[in-house]
GUFI-602775 format. One record per residue: residue number from 0; residue in one letter; x, y, z of N, C-alpha, C in turn. Coordinates in steps of 0.2 Angstrom, whole numbers. Each point is the difference from the previous one (the first is absolute). Layout:
// GUFI-602775
@k=NUM | r=a | nX=X | nY=Y | nZ=Z | caX=X | caY=Y | caZ=Z | cX=X | cY=Y | cZ=Z
...
// end
This chain:
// GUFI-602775
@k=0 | r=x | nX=436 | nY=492 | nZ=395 | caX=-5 | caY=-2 | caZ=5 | cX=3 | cY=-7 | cZ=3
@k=1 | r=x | nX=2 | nY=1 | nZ=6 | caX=1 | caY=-7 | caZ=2 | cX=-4 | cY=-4 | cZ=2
@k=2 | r=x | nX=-1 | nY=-9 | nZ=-1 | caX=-3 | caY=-3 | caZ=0 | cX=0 | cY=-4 | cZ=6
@k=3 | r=x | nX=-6 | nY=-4 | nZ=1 | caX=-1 | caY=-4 | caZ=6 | cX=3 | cY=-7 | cZ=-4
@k=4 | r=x | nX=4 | nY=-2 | nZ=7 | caX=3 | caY=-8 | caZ=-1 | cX=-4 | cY=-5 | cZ=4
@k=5 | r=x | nX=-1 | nY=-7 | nZ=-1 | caX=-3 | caY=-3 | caZ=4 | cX=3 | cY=-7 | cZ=0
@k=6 | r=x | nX=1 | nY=-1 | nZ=6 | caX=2 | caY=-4 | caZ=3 | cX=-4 | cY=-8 | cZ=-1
@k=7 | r=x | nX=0 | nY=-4 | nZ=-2 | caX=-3 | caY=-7 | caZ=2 | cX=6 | cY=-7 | cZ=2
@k=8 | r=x | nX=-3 | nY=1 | nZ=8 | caX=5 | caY=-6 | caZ=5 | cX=-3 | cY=-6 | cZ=3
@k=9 | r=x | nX=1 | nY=-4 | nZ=1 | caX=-3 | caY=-6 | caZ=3 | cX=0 | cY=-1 | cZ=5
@k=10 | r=x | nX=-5 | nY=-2 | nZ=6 | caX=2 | caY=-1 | caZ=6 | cX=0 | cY=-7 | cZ=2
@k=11 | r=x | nX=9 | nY=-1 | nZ=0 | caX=-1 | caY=-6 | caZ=5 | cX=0 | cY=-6 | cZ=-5
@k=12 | r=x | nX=-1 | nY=2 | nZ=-8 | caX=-1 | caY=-6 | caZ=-4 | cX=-8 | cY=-3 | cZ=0
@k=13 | r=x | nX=-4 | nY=6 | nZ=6 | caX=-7 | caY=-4 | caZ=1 | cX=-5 | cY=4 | cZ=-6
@k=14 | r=x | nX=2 | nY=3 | nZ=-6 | caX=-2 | caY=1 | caZ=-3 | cX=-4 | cY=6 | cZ=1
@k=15 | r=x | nX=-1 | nY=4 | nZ=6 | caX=-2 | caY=7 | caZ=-1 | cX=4 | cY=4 | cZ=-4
@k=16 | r=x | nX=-6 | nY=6 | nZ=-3 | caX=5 | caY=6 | caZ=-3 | cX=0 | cY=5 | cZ=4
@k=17 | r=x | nX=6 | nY=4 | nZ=1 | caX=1 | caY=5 | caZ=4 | cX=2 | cY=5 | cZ=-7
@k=18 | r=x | nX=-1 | nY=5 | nZ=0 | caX=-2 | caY=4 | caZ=-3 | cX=2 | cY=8 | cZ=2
@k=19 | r=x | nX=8 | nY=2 | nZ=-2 | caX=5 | caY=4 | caZ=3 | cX=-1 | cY=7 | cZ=-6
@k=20 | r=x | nX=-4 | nY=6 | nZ=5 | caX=2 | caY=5 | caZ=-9 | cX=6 | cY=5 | cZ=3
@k=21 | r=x | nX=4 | nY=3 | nZ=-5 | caX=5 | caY=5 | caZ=-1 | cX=-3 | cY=4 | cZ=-4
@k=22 | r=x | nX=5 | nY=7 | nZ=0 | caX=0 | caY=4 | caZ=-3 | cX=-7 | cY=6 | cZ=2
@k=23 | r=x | nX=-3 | nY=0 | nZ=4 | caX=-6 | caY=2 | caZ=3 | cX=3 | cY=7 | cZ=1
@k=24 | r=x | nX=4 | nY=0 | nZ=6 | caX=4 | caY=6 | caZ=2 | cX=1 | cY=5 | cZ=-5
@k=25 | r=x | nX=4 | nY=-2 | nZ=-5 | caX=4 | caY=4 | caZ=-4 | cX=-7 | cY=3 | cZ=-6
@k=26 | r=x | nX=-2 | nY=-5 | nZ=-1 | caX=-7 | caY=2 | caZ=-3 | cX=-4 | cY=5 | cZ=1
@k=27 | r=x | nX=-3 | nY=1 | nZ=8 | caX=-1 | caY=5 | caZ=4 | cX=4 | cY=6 | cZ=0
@k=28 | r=x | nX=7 | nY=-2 | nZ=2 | caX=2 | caY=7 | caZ=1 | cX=2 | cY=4 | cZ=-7
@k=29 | r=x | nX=2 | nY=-4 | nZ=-5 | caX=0 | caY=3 | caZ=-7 | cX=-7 | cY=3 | cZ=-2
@k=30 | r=x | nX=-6 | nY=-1 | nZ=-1 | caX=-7 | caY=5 | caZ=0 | cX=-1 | cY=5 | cZ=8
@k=31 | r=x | nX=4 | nY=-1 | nZ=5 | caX=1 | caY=5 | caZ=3 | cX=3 | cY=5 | cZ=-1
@k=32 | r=x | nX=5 | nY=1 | nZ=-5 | caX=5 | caY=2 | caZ=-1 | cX=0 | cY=3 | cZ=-7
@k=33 | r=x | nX=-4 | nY=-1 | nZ=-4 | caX=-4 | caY=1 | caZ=-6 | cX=-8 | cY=5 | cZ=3
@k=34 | r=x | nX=-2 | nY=1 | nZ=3 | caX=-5 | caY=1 | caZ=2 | cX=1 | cY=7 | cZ=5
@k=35 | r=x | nX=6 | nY=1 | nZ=6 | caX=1 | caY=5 | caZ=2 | cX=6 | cY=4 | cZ=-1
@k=36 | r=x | nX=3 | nY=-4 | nZ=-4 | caX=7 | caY=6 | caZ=-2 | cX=6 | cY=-2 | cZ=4
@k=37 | r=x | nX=-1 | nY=-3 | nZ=5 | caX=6 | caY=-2 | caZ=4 | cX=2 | cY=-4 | cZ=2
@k=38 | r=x | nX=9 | nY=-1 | nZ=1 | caX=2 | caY=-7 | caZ=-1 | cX=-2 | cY=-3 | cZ=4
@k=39 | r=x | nX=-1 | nY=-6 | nZ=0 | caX=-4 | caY=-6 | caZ=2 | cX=6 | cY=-6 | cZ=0
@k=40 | r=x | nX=0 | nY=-4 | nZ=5 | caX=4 | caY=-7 | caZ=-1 | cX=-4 | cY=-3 | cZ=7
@k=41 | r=x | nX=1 | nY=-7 | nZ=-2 | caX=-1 | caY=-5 | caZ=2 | cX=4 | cY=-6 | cZ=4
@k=42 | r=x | nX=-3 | nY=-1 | nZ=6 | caX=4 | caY=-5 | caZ=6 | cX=-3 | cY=-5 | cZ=3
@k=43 | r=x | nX=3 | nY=-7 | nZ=-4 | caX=-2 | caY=-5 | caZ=2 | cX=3 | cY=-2 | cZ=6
@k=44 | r=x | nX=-4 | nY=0 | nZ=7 | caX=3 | caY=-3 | caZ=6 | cX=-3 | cY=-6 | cZ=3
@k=45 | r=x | nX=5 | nY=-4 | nZ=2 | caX=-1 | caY=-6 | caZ=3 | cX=0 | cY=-1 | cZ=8
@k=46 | r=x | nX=-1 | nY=-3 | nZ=3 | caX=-2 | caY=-2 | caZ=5 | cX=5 | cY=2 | cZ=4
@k=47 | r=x | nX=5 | nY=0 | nZ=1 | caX=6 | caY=3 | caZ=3 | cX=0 | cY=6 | cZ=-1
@k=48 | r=x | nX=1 | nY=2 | nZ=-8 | caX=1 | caY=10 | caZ=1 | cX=-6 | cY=4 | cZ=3
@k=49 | r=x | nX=-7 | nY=-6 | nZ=2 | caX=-5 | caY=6 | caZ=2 | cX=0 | cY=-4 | cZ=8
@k=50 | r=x | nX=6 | nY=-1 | nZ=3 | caX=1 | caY=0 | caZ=8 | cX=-2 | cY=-7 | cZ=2
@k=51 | r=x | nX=4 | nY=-5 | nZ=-5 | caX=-1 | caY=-8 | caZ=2 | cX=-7 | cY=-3 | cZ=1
@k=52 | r=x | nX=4 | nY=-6 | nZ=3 | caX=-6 | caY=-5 | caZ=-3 | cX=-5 | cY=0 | cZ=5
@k=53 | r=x | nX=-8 | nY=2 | nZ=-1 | caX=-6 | caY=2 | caZ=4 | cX=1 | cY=-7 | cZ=6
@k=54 | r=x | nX=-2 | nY=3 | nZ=5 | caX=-1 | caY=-2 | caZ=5 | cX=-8 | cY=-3 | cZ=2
@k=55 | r=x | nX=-1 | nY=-6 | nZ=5 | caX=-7 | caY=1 | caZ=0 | cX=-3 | cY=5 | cZ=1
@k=56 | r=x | nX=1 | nY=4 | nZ=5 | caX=-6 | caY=6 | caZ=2 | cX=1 | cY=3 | cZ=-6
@k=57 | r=x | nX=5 | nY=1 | nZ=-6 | caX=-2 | caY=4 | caZ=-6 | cX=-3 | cY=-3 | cZ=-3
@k=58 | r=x | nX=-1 | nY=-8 | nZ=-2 | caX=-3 | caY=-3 | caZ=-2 | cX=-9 | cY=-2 | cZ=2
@k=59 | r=x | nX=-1 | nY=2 | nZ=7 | caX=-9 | caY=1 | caZ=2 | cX=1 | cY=7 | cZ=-2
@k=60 | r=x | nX=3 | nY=4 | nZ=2 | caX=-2 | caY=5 | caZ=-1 | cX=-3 | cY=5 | cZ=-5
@k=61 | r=x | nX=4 | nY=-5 | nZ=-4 | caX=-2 | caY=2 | caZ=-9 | cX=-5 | cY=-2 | cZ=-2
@k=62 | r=x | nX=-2 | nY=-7 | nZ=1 | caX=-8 | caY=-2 | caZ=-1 | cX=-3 | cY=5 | cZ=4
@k=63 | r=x | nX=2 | nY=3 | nZ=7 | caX=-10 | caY=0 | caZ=2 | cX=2 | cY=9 | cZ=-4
@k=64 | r=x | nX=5 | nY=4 | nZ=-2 | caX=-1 | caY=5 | caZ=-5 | cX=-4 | cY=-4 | cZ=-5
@k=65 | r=x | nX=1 | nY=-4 | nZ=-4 | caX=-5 | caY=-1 | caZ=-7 | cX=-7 | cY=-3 | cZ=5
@k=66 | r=x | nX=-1 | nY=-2 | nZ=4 | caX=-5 | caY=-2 | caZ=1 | cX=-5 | cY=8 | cZ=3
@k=67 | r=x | nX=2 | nY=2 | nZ=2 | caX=-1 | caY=6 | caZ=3 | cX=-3 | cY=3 | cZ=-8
@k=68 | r=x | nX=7 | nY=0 | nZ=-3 | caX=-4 | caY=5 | caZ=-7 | cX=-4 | cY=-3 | cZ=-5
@k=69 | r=x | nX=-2 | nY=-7 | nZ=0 | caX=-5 | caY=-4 | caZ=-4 | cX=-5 | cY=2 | cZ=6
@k=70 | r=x | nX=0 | nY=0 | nZ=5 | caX=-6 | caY=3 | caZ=5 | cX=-3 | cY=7 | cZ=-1
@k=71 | r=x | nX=5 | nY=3 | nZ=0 | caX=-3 | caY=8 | caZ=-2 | cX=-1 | cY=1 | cZ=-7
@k=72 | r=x | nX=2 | nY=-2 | nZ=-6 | caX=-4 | caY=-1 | caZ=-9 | cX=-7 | cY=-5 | cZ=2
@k=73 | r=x | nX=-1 | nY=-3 | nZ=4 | caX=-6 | caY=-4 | caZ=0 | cX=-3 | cY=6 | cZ=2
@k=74 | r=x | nX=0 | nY=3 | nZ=7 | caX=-3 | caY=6 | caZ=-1 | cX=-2 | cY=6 | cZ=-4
@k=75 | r=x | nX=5 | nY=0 | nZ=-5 | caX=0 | caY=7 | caZ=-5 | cX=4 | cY=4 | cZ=3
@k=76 | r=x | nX=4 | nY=-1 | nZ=6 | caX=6 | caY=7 | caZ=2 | cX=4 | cY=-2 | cZ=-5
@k=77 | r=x | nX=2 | nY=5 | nZ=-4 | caX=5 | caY=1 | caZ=-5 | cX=3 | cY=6 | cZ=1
@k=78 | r=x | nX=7 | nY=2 | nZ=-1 | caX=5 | caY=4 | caZ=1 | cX=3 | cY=1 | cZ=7
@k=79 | r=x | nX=1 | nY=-5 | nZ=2 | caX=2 | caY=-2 | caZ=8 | cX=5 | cY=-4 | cZ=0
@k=80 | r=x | nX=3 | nY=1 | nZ=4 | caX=7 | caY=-5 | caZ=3 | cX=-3 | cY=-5 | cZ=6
@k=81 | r=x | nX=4 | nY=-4 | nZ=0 | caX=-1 | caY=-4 | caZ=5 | cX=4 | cY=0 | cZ=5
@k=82 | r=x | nX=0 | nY=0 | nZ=6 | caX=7 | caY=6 | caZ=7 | cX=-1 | cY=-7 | cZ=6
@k=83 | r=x | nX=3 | nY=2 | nZ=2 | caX=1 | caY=-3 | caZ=5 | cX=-1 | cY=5 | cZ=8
@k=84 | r=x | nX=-4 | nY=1 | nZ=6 | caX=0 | caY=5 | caZ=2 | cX=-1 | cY=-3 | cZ=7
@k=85 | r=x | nX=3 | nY=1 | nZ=4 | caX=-2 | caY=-2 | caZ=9 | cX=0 | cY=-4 | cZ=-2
@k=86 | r=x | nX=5 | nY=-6 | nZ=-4 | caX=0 | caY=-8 | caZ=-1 | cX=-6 | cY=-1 | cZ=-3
@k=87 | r=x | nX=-5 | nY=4 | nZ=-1 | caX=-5 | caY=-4 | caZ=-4 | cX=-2 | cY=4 | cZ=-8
@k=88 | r=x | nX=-3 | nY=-7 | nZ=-4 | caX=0 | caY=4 | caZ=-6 | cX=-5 | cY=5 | cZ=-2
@k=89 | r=x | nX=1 | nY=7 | nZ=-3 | caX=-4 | caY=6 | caZ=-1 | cX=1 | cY=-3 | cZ=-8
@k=90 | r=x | nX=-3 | nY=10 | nZ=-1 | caX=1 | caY=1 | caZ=-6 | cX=1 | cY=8 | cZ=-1
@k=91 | r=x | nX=4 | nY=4 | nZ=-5 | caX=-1 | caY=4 | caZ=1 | cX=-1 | cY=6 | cZ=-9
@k=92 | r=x | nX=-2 | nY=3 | nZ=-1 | caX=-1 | caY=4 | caZ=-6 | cX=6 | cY=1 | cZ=-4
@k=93 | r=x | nX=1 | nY=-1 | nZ=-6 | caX=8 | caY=2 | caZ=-2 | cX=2 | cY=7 | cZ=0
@k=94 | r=x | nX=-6 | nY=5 | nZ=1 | caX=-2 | caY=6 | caZ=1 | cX=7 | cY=1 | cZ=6
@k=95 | r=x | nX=-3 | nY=-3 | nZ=4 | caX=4 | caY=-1 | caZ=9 | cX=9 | cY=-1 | cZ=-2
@k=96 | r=x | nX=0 | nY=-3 | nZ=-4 | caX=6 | caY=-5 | caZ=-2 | cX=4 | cY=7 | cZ=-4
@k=97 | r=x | nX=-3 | nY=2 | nZ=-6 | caX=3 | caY=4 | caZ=-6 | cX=0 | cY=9 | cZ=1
@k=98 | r=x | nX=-6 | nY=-3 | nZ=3 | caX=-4 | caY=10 | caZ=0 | cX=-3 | cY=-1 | cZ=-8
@k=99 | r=x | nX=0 | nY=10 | nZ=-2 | caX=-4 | caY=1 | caZ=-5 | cX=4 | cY=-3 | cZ=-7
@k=100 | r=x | nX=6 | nY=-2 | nZ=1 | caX=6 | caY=-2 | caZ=-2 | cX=-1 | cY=-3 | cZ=-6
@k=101 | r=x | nX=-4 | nY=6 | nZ=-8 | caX=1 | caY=-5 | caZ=-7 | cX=4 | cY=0 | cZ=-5
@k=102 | r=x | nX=5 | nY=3 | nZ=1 | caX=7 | caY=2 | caZ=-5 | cX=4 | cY=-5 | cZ=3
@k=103 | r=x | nX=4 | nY=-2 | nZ=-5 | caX=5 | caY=-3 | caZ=1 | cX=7 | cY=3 | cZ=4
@k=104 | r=x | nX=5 | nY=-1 | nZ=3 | caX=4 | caY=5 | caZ=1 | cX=-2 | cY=8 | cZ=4
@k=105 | r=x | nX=-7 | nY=-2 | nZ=4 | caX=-3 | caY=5 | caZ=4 | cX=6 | cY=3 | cZ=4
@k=106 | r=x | nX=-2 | nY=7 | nZ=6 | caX=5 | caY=2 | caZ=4 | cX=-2 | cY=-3 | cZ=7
@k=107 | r=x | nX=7 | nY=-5 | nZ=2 | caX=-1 | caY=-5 | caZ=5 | cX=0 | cY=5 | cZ=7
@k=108 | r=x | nX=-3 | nY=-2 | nZ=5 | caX=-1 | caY=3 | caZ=6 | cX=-5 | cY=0 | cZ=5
@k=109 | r=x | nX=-5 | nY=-3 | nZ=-2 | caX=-6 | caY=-1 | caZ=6 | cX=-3 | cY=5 | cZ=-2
@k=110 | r=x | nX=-3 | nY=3 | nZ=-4 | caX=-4 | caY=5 | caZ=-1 | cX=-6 | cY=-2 | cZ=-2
@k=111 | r=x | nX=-4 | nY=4 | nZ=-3 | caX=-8 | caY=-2 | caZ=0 | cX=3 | cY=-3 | cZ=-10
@k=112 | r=x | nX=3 | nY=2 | nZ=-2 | caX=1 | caY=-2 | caZ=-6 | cX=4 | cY=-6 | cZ=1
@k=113 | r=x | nX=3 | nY=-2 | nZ=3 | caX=5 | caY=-9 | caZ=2 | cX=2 | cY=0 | cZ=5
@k=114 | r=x | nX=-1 | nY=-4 | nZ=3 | caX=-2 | caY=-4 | caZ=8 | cX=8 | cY=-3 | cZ=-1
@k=115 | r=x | nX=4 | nY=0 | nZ=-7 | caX=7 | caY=-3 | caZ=1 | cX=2 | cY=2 | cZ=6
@k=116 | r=x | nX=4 | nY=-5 | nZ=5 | caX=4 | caY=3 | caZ=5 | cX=8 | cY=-5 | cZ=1
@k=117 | r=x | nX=4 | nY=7 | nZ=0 | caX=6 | caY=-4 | caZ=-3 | cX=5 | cY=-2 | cZ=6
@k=118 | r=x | nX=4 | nY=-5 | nZ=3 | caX=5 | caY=-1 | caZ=5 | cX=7 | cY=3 | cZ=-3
@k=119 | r=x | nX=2 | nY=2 | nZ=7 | caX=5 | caY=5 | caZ=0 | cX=4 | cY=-5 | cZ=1
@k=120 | r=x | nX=6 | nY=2 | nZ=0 | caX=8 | caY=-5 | caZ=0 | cX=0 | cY=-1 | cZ=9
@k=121 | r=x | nX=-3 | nY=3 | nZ=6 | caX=2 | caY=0 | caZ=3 | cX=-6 | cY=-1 | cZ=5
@k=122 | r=x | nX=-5 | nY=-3 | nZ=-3 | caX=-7 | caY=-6 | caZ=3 | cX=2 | cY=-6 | cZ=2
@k=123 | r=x | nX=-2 | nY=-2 | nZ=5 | caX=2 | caY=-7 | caZ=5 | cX=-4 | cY=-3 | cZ=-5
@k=124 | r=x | nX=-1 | nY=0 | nZ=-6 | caX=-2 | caY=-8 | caZ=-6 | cX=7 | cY=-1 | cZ=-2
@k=125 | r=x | nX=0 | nY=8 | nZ=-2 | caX=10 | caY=-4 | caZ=-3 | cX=5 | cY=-1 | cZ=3
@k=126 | r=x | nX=0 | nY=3 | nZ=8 | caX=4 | caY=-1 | caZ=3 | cX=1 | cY=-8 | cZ=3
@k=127 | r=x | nX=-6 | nY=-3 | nZ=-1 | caX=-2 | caY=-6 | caZ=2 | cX=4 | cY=-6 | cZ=-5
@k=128 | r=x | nX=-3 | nY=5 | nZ=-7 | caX=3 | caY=-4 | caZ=-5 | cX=8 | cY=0 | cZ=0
@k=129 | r=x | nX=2 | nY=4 | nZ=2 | caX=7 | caY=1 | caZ=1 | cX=3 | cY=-4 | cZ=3
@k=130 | r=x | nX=-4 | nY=-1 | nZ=7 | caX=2 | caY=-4 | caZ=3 | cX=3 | cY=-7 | cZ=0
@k=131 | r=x | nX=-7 | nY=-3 | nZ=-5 | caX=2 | caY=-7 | caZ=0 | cX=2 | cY=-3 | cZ=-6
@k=132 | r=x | nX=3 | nY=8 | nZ=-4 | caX=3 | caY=-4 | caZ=-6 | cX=-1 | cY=2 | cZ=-7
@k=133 | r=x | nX=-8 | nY=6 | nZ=0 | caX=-1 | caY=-3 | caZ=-7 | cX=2 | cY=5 | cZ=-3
@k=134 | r=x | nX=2 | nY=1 | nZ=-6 | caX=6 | caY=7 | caZ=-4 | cX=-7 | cY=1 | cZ=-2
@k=135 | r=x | nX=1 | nY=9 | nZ=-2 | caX=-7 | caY=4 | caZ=0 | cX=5 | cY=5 | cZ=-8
@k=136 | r=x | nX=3 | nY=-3 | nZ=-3 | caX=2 | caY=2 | caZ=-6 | cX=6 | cY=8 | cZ=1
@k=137 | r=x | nX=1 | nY=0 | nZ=5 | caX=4 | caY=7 | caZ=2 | cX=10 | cY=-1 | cZ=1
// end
């Protein structure tokens, strides 16, 4: 089983603690993986591998997401995402998001059993992506 590590660092000398855990990931995906049978690993990403350093608009942006969903638990909506939609915030069922989708490994396709829907090599996201640089592992 692997264990949590935990970090204690000082800020600044001004004596607060900051309070760093490890091992979380591996912990998780190891009783994943004990649990369903399939291999499982885990990926620690930082701020650059998950598409560099946030920007302001990512940065309000991301607050009025959590404020939006401390808004919607105040009300008792639970099982819902928080979206973005005609620039303004919704909300929508994870129903809407996944479909009827409770196996793990379901058949991907937009069907009434998984709302997955997958990009083709040859969709202007990736053609976009191509354009300006980013390697798509191929």
């Amino acid at each position: 089983m692997v264990g949590l590590s935990v970090k204690d660092t000082r800020d600044g000398g001004k004596g607060v603690i900051n309070v760093q855990l490890g091992g979380a990931g591996e912990k998780v995906a190891s009783k994943l993986q004990e649990l369903t049978g399939i291999t499982t690993r885990n990926t620690t990403l930082g701020y650059m591998q998950r598409g560099g350093t946030p920007t302001s608009y990512d940065r309000v942006l991301s607050t009025k997401y959590g404020a939006k969903a401390m808004e919607l638990a105040m009300q008792e909506k639970f099982g819902v995402l928080t979206v973005l939609k005609n620039g303004k915030l919704d909300y929508v069922t994870l129903e809407e998001v996944v479909g009827d989708n409770k196996e793990i490994g379901a058949v991907q396709g937009g069907t009434k059993q998984s709302n997955v829907r997958l990009v083709t090599m040859d969709h202007d996201l990736v053609k976009t992506a191509r354009n300006i640089g980013i390697c798509l592992g191929d």
